[in-house]
N, CA and C atoms as a LAMMPS dump frame, in Angstrom:
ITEM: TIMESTEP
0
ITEM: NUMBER OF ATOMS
177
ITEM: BOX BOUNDS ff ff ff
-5.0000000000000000e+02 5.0000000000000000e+02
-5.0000000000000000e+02 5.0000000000000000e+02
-5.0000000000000000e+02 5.0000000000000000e+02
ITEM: ATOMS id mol type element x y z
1 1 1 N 42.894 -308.536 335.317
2 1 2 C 43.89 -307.585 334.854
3 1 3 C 45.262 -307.917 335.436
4 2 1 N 45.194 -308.25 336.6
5 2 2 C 46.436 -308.61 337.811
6 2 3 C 47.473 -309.76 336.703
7 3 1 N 46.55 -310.726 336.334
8 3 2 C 46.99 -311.816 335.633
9 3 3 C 47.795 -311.697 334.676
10 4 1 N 46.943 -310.404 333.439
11 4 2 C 47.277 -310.551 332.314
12 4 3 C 49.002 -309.999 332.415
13 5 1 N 48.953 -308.872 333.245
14 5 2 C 50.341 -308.173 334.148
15 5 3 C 51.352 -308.947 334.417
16 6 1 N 51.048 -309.916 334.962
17 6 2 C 51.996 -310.957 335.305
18 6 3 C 52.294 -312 334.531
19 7 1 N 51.412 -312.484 333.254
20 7 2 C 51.855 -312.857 332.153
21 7 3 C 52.83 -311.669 330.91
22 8 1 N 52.671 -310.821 330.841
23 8 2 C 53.321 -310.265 330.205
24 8 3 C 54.969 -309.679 330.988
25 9 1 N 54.905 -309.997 332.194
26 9 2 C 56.093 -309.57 333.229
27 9 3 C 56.872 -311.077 332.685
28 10 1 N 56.05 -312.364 332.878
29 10 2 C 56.749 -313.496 332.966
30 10 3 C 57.474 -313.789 331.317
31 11 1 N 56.523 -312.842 330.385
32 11 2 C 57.294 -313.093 329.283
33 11 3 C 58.696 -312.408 328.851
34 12 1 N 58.548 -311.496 329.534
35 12 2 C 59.423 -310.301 329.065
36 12 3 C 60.636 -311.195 329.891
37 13 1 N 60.754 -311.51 330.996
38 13 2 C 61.428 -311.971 331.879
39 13 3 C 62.072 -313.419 330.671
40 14 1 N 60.972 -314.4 330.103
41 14 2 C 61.614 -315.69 329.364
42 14 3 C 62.196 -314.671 328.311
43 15 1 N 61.898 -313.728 327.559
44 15 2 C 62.821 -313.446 326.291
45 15 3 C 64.314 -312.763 326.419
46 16 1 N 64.276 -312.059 327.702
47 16 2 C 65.69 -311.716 328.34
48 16 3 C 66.065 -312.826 328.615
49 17 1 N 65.85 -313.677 330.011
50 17 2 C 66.668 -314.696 330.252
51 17 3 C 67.133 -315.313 328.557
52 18 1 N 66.131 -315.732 327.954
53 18 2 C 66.968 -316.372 326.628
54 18 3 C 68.31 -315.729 325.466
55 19 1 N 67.889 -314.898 325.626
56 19 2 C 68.986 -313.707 324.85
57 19 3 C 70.032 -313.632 325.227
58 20 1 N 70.242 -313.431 327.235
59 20 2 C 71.114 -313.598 327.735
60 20 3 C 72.113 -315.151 327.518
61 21 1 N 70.912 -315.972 327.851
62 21 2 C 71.713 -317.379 327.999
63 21 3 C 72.183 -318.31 326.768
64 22 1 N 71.193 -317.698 325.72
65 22 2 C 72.061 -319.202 324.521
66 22 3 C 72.598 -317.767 323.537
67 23 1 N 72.477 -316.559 323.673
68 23 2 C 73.233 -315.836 323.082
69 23 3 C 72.583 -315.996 320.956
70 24 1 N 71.437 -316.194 321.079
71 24 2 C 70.865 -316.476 319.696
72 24 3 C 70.298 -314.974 319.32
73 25 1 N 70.406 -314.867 318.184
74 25 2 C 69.984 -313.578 317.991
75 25 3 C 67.949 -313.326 318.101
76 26 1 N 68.343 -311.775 317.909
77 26 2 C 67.195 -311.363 318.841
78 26 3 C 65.502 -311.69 317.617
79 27 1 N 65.979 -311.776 316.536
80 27 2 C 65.371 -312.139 315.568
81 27 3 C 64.452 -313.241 315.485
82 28 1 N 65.527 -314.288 316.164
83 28 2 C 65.117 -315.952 316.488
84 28 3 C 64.416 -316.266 317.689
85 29 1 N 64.76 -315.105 318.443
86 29 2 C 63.655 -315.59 319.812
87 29 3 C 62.56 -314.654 319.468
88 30 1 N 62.827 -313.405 319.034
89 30 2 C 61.16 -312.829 318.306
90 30 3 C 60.145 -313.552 317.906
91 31 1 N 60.986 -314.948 316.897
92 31 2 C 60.349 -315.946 316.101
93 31 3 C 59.666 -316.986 317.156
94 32 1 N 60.487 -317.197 317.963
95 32 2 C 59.571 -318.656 318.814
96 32 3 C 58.888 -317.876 319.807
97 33 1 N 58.838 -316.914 320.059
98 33 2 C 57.46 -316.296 320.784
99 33 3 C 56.709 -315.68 319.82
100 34 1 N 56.491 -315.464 319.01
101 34 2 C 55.654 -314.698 317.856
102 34 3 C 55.34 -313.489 318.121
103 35 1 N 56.669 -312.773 318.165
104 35 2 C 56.781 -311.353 318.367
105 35 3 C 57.52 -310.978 317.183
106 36 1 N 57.302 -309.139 317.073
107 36 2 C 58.284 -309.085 316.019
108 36 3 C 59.692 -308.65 316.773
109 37 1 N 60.672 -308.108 316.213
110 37 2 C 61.877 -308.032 316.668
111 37 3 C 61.829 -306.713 316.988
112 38 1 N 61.458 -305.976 316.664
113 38 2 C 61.604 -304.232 317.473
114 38 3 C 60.796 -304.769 318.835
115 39 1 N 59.633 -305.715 318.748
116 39 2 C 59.048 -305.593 320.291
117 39 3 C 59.981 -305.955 321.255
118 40 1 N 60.276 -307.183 320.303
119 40 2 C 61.546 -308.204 321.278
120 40 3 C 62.999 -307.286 321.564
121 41 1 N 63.414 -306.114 320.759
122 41 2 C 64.363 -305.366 320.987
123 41 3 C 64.034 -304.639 322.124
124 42 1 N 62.275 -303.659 322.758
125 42 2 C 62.404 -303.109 322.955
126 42 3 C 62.173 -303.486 324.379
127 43 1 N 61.553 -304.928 324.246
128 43 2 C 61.618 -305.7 325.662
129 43 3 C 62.6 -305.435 326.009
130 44 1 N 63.63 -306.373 325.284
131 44 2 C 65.06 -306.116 326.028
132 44 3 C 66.042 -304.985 326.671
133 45 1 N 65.93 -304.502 325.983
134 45 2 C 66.15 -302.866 326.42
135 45 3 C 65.52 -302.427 327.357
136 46 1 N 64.351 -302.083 327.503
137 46 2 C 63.768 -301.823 328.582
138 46 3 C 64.47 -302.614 329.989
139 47 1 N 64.063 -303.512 329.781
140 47 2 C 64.075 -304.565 331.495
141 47 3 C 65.842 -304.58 331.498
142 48 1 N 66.291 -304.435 330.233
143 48 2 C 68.198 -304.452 331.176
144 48 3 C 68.38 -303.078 332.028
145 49 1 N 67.894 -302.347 331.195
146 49 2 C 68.268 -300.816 331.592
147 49 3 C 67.365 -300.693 333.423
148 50 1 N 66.423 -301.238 333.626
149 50 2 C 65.641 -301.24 334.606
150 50 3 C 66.561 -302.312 335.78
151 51 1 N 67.208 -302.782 334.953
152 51 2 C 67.95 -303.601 335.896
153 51 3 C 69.274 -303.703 336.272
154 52 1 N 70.071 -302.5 335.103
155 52 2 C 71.116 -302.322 335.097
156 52 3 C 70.934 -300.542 336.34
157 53 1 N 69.73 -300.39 336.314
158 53 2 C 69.521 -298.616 336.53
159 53 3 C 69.27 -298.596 338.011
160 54 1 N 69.292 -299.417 339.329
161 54 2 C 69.852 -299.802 340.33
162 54 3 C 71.26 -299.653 340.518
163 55 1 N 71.622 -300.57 339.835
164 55 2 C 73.468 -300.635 340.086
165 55 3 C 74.273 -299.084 339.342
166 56 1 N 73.668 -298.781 338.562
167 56 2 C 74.444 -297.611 337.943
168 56 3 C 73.826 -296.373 338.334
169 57 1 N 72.575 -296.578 339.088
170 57 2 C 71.943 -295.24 339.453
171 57 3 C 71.143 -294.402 337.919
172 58 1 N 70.79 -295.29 337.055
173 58 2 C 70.458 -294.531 335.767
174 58 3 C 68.852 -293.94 336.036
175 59 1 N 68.47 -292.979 335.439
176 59 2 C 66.844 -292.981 335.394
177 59 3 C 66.691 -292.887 334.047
């Protein structure tokens, strides 16, 4: 179970870093991980806000 956790942490982690860094839309990296794009939206969302919600104090 530990594993599967930390594969799905490590993915969420590659589809942000990518979004962030080549700036391709969220559509196209949905596509090369074979996700759809609301998941891949809601990845993203999630983990910025979790990471933005430190520095801004958000809950």
């Amino acid at each position: 179970m530990r594993k599967k956790i930390l594969g799905i942490v490590f993915i969420a982690e590659e589809i942000v870093r990518k979004l962030l860094s080549t700036g391709d839309q969220q559509r196209s990296v949905a596509a090369s991980y074979r996700l759809g794009h609301s998941t891949t939206n809601a990845i993203f969302n999630e983990t910025c806000q979790e990471m933005l919600a430190s520095h801004y104090e958000l809950t």
